[in-house]
C-alpha positions in Angstrom: -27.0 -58.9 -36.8 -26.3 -59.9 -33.6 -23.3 -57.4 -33.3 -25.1 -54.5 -33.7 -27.9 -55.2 -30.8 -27.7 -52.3 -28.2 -26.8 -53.4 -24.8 -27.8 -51.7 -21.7 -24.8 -52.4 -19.5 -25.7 -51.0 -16.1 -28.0 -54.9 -16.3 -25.8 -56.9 -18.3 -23.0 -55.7 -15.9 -24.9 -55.7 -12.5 -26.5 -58.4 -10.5 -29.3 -60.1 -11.6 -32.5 -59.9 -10.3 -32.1 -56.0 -9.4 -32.8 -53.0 -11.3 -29.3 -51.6 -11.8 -30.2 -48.2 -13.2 -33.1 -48.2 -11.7 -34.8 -47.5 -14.8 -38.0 -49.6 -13.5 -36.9 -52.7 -15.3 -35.4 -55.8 -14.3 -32.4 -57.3 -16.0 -33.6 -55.2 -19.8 -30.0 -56.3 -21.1 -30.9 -55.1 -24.5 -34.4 -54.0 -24.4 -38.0 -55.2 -23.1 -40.8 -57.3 -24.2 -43.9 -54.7 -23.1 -46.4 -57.5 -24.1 -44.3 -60.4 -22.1 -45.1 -61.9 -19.4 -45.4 -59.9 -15.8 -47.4 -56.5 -14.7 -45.2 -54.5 -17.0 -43.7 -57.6 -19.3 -40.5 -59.0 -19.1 -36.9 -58.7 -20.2 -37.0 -61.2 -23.5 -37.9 -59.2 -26.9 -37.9 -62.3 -28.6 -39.2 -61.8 -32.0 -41.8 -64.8 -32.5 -43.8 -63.3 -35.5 -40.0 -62.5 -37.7 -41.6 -59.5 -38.6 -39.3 -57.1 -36.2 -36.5 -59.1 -37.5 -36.8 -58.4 -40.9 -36.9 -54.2 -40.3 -34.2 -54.4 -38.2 -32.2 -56.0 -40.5 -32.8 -53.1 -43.2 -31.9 -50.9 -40.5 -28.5 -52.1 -39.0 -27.7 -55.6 -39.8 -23.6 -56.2 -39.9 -22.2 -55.6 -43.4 -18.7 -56.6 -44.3 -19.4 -60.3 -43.2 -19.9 -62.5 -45.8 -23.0 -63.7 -44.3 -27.1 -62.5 -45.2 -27.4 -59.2 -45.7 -25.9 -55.5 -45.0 -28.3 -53.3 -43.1 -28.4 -49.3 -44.3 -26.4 -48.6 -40.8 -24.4 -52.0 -40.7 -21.2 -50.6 -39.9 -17.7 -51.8 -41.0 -17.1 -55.5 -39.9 -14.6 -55.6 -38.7 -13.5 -53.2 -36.4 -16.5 -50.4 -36.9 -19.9 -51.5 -35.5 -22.7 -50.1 -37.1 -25.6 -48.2 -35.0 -27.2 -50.4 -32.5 -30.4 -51.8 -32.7 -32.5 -51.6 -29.3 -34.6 -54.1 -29.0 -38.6 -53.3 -27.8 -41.4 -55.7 -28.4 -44.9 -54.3 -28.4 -47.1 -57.2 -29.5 -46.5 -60.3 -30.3 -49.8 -60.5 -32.8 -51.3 -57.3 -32.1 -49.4 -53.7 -31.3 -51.4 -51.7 -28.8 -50.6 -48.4 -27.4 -50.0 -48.3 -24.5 -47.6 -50.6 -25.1 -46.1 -48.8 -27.6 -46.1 -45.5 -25.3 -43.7 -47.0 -22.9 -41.5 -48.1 -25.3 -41.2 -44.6 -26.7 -41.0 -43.6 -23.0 -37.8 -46.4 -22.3 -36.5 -45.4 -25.7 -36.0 -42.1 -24.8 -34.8 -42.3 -21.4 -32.3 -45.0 -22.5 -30.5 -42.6 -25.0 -31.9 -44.0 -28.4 -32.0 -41.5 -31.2 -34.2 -43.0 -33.8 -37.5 -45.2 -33.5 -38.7 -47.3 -36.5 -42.5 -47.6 -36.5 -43.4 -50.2 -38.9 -47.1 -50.7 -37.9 -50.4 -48.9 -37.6 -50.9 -46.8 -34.9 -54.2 -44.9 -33.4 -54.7 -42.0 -31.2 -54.8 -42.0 -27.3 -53.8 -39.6 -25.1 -51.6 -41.6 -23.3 -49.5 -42.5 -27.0 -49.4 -38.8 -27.8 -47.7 -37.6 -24.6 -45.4 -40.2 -25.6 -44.8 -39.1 -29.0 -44.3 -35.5 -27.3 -41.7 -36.8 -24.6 -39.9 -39.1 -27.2 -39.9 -35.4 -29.5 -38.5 -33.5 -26.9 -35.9 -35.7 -25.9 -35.1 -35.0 -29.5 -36.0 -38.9 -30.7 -36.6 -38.6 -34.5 -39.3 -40.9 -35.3 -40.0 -42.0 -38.6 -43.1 -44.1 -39.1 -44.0 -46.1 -42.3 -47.3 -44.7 -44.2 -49.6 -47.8 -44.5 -50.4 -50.6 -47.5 -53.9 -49.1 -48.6 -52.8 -47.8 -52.1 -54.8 -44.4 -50.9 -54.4 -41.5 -48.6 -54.5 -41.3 -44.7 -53.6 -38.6 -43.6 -56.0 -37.5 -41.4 -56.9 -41.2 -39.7 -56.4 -41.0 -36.1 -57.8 -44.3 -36.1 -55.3 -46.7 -37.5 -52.7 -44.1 -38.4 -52.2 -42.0 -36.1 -48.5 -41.0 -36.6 -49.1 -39.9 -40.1 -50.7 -36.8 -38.5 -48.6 -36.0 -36.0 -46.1 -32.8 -36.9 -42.3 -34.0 -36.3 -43.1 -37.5 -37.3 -41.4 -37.9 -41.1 -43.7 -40.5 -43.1 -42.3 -43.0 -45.6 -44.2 -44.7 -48.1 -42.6 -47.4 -50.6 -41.1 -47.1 -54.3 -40.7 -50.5 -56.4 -37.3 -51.2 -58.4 -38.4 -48.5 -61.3 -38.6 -45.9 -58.9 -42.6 -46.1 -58.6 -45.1 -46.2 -56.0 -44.9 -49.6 -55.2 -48.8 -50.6 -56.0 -49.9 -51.1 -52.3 -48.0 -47.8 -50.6 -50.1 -45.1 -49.2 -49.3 -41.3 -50.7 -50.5 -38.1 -50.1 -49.5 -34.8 -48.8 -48.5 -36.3 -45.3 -45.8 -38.5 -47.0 -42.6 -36.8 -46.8 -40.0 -39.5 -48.3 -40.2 -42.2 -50.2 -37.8 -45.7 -49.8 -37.6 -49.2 -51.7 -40.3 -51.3 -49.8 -40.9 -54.1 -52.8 -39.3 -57.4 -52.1 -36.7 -56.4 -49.5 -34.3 -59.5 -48.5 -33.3 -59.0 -45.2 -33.0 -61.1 -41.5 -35.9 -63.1 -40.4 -37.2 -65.2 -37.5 -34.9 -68.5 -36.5 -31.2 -67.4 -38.0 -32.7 -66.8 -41.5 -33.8 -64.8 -44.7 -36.7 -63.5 -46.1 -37.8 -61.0 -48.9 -41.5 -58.8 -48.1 -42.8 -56.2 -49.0 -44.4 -53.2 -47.7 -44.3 -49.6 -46.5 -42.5 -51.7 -43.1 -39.7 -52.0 -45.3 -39.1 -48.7 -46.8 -39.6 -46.8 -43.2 -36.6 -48.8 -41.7 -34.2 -48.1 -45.0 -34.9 -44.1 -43.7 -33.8 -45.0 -40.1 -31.1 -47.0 -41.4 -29.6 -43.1 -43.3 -31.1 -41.2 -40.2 -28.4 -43.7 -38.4 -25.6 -42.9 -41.0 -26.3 -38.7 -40.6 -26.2 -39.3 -36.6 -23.2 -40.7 -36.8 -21.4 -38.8 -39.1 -22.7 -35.5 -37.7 -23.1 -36.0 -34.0 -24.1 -32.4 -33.1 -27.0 -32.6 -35.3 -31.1 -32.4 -34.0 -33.6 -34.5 -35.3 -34.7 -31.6 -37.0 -31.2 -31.2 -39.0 -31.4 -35.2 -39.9 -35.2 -34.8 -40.9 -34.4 -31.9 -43.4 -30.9 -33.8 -45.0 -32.8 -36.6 -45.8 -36.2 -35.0 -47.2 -34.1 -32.0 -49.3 -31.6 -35.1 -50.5 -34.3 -37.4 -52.0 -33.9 -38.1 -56.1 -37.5 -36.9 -57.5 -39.7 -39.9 -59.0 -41.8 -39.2 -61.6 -45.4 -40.1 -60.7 -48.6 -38.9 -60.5 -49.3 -39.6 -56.6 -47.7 -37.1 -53.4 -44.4 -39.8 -52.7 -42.8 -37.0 -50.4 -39.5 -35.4 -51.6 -38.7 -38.2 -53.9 -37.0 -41.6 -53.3 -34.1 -41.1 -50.4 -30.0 -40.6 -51.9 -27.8 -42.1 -49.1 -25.3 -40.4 -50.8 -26.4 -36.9 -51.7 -27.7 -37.3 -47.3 -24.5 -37.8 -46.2 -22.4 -35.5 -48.8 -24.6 -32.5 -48.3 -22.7 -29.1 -47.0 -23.0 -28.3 -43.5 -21.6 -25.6 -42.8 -24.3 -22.9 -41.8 -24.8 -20.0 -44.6 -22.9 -16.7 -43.0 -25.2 -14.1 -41.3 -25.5 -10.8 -42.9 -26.4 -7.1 -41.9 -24.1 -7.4 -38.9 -24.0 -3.9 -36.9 -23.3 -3.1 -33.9 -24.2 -0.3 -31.7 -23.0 1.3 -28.3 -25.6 1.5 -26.0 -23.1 2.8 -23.0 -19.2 3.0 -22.2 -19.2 -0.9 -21.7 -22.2 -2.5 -23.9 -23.0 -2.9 -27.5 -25.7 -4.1 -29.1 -25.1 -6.8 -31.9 -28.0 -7.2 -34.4 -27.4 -9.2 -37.8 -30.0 -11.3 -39.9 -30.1 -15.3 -39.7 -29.6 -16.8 -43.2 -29.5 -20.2 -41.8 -31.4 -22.8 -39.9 -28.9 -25.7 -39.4 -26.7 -23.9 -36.5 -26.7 -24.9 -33.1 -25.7 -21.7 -31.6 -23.3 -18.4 -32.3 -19.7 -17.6 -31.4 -18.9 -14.2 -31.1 -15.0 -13.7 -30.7 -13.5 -10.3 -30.5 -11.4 -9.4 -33.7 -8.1 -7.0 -32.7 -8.1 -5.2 -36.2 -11.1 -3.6 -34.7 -10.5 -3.6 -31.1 -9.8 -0.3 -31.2 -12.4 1.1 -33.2 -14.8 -0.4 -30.6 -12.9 1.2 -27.3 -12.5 4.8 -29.4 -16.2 4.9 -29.9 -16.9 3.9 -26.0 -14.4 6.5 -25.3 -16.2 8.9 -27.1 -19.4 7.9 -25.7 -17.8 8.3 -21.9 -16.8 11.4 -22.8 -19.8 12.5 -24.0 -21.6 11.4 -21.2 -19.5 12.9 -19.1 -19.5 16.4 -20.8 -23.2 16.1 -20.2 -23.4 15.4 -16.6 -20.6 18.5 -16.0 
């Protein structure tokens, strides 16, 4: 996996001991450990617990190697790297969030495009503007339900994200495409991924299978990471809705979101935004027109208006006749 860790290389580049972006921290070569050591923690995200290790591995870990495992985002080894995995500790035993609100904060600000949250989370205004600035920095961040076998969706308390509009939810399906017997459901759940014995990287160079909704949130960020990089000028918005409208259905009797997530059908789907209709156009003076034409689509980034010379000249003999007009008028 260790080709696929992001690296910031304004520090790994610079001279140590000085804050070479000036980003506020120290030498973060490829991330920060918020609960390390220091007023603000310190520049080793070393995994102790494995547990970070193992979603990240889902995620991104190399594929093509003959070694472990292929993450969802691996890449190509050789040659093509898969998406980069920035490294951010926010507890060691025990997340907290404040913690967790400047890693969202340094996420964003450091140009990542996807956060995994793979633990429970609870309200404080500090964590929200967070979420908000992470949001508008367009961040997609995908956060994994919770292991309760029942609904919370509306538990500020220990999970938080689940409530928070933007955020897409993932609970887990088992190997028969069902709700995997501890996973969380309801109607907050937007997708559902494999969380049932997942083998993936783990603490000390090695391998582990677990389970849980930690597992299935990280095989979504993992395709969110495939969709950014095959369509670049997408929002988070854009990824959210390929991968929800993609999903197979599962047949169960629980909310599981859209279905189970199809990295395939995601990545295949057609992008090319449906073609206005009702275009018209009308002269408002000599040298304006007013363009009015109804929106059938909601994946475009902008419009391009280019003038067509078939009917150049239909344009300037209707502003001549307006001139004219306007002139006759005023004589």
């Amino acid at each position: 996996m260790d080709g696929n860790i992001w690296i910031n290389w304004a520090e790994f580049n610079g001279e140590g001991g000085v804050d070479d972006d000036d980003n506020g921290y120290i030498d973060d070569f490829y991330g920060w450990d918020f609960d390390g050591e220091g007023p603000n923690g310190d520049n080793d995200p070393e995994d102790s617990l494995g547990h970070g290790t193992h979603v990240s591995g889902i995620a991104a870990a190399e594929t093509n190697n003959d070694q472990g495992v292929a993450g969802v985002s691996g890449g190509w080894y050789p040659g093509q790297g898969g998406c980069r995995i920035m490294c951010l500790c926010i507890g060691h035993e025990d997340v907290d969030m404040s913690r967790a609100a400047e890693a969202f904060v340094y996420a964003a600000d450091m140009g990542a495009q996807v956060i995994n949250c793979s633990w429970k989370s609870w309200y404080t205004e500090y964590f929200k503007d967070a979420i908000d600035y992470a949001l508008l920095y367009d961040v997609l961040i995908v956060a994994a339900a919770g292991n309760e076998d029942g609904i919370y969706c509306n538990d500020p308390y220990e999970h938080y994200l689940n409530m928070v509009p933007g955020v897409l939810v993932v609970t887990a399906t088992n190997q028969y495409d069902d709700k995997a017997s501890f996973s969380n459901y309801g109607p907050c759940v937007d997708v559902s991924a494999p969380g049932v014995n997942i083998y993936s990287t783990y603490k000390n160079s090695s391998y582990a299978a677990f389970g849980g909704t930690s597992m299935a949130a990280p095989m979504v960020v993992g395709l969110a990471g495939l969709l950014r990089s095959k369509f670049p000028g997408w929002n988070r918005g854009q990824i959210r809705n390929a991968i929800v409208e993609s999903a197979d259905p599962i047949d169960v009797e629980e909310e599981m979101g859209s279905g189970r997530i199809n990295a395939y059908k995601a990545l295949r789907q057609d992008t090319t935004p449906s073609a206005p209709s009702n275009l018209n156009f009308l002269p408002t003076s000599w040298y304006q027109l007013r363009l009015t034409w109804t929106d059938n689509s909601d994946n475009e980034n902008g419009f391009k208006i280019e003038r067509n010379s078939s009917i150049i000249k239909i344009i300037s003999d209707l502003a001549t006749s307006i001139h004219l007009s306007h002139s006759h008028v005023n004589s």
